[in-house]
C-alpha positions as a Markdown table, in Angstrom:
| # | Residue | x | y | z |
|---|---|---|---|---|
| 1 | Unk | 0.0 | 0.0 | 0.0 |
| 2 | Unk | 3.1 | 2.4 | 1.1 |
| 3 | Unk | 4.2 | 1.6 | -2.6 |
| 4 | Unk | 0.9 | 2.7 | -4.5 |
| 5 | Unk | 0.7 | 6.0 | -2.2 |
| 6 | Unk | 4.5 | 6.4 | -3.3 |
| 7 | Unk | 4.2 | 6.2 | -7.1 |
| 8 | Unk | 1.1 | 8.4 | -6.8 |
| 9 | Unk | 3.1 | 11.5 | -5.2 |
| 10 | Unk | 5.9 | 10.4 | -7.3 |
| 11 | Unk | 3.4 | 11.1 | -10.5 |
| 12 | Unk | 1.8 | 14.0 | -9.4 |
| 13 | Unk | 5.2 | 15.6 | -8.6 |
| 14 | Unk | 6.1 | 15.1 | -12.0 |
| 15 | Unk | 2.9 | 16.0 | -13.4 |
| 16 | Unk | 3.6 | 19.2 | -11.9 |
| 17 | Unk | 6.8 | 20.2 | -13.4 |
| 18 | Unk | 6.2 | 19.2 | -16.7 |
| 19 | Unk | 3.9 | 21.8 | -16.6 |
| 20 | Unk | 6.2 | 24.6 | -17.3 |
| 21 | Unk | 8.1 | 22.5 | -20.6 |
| 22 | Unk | 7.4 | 23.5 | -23.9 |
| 23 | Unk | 6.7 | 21.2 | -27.0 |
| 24 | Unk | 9.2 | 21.3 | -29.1 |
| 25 | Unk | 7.3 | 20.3 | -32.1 |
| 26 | Unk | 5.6 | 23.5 | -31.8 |
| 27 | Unk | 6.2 | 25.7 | -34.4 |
| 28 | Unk | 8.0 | 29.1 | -32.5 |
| 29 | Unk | 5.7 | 31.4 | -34.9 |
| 30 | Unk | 2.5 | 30.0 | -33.6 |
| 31 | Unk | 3.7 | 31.4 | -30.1 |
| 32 | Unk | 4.9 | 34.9 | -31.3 |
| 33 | Unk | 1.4 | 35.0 | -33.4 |
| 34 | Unk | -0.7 | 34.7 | -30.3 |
| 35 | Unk | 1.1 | 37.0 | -28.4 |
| 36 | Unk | 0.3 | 39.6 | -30.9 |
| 37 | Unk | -3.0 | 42.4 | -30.9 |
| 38 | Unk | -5.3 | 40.6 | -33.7 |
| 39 | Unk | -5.4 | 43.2 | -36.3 |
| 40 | Unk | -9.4 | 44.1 | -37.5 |
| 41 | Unk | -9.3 | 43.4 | -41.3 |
| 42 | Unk | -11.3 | 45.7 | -43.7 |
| 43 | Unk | -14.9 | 45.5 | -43.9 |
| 44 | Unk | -16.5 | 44.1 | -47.2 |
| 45 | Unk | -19.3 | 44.2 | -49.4 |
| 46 | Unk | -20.6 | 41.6 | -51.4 |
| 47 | Unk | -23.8 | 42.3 | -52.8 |
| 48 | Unk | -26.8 | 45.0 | -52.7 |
| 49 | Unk | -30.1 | 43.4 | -52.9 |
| 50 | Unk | -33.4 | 45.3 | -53.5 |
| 51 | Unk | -36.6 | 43.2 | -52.7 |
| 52 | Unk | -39.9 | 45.0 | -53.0 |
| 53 | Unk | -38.6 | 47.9 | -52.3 |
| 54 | Unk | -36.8 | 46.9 | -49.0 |
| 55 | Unk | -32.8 | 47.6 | -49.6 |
| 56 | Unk | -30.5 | 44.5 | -47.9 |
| 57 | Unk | -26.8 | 44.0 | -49.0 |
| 58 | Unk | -24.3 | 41.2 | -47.5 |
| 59 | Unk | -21.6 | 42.8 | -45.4 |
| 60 | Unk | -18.8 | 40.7 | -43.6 |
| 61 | Unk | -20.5 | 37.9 | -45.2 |
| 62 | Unk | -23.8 | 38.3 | -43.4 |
| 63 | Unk | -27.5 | 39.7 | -44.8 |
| 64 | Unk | -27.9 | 43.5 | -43.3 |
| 65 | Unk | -30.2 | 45.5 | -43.3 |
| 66 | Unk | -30.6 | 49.1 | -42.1 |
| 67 | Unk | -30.1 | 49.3 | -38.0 |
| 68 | Unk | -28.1 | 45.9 | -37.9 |
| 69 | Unk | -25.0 | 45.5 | -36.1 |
| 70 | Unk | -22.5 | 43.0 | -36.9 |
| 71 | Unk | -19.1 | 42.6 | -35.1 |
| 72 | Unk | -19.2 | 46.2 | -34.0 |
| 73 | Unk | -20.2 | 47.8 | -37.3 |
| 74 | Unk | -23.7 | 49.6 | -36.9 |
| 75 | Unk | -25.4 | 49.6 | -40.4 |
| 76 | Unk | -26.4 | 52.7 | -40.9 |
| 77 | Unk | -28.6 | 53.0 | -44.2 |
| 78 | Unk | -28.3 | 50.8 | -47.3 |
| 79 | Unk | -27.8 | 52.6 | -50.3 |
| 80 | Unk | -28.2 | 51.9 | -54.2 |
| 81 | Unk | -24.7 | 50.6 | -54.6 |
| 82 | Unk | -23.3 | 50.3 | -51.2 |
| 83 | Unk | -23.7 | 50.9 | -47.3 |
| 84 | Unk | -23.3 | 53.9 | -45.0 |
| 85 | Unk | -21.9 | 51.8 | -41.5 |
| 86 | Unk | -20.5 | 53.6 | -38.1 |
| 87 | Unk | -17.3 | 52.1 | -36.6 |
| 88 | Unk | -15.5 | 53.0 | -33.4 |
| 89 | Unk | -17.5 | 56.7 | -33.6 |
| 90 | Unk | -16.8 | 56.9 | -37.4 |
| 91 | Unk | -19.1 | 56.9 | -40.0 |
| 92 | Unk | -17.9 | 55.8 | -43.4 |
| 93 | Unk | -19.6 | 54.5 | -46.6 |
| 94 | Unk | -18.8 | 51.5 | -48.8 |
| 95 | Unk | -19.1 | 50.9 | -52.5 |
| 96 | Unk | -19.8 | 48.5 | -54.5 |
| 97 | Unk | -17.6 | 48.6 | -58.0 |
| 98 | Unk | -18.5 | 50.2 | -60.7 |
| 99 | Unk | -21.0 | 48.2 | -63.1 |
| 100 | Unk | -18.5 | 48.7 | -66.1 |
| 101 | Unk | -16.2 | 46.3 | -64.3 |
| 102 | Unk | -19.1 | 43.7 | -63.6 |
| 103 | Unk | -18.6 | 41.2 | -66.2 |
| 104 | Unk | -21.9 | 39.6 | -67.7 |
| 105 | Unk | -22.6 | 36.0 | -67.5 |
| 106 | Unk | -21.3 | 33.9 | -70.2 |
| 107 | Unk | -25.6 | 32.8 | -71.0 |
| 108 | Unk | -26.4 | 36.3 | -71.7 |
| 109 | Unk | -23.2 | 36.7 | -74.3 |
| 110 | Unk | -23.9 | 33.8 | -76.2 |
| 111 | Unk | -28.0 | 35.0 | -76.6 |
| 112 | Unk | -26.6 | 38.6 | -77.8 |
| 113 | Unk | -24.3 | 37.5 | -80.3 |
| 114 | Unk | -27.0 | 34.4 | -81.8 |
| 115 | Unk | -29.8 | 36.7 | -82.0 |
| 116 | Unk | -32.0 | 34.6 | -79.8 |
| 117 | Unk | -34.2 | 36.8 | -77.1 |
């Protein structure tokens, strides 16, 4: 019994100090990476939607609509092409591109140029 109650201190104080080791198949940037302030990327915009009359866009990847709030961006108003949003006390607007830039789907180009409506 003395034996069992000796092994058991015996593993606990190792236990204990192992505690304190490092793994050495740890990468050393993975350490240095936590450490540091997670930098807020930019916001984005993916799409503008206009459903009977009721304006919605996608923004961070989630369906907004005026008065949400996602991950501390307030939605302010949704706009024709973009989003008016309030950030840290700032208010700031985002665009979508310019249509020019929008290229048409490949469908619609092959209709046009066969004459078919």
């Amino acid at each position: 019994m003395k034996a069992l109650l000796w092994i058991g201190a015996l593993t606990l104080t190792w236990t204990a100090s192992a505690e304190g080791l490092r793994d050495p198949t740890r990468p050393p940037l993975a350490e240095r990476h936590a450490a540091a302030a997670p930098r807020e990327s930019a916001p984005t915009l993916s799409a503008v939607l206009n459903f009977n009359g009721e304006r919605s866009a996608i923004f961070n990847g989630h369906l907004v609509h005026s008065g949400s709030t996602i991950g501390g961006y307030t939605i302010l108003a949704v706009l024709e092409d973009g989003v008016r949003y309030r950030h840290e006390g700032q208010s700031q607007e985002l665009h979508m591109p310019q249509t020019s830039s929008i290229k048409k789907p490949a469908v619609d180009v092959l209709r046009a140029s066969s004459g078919v409506p």
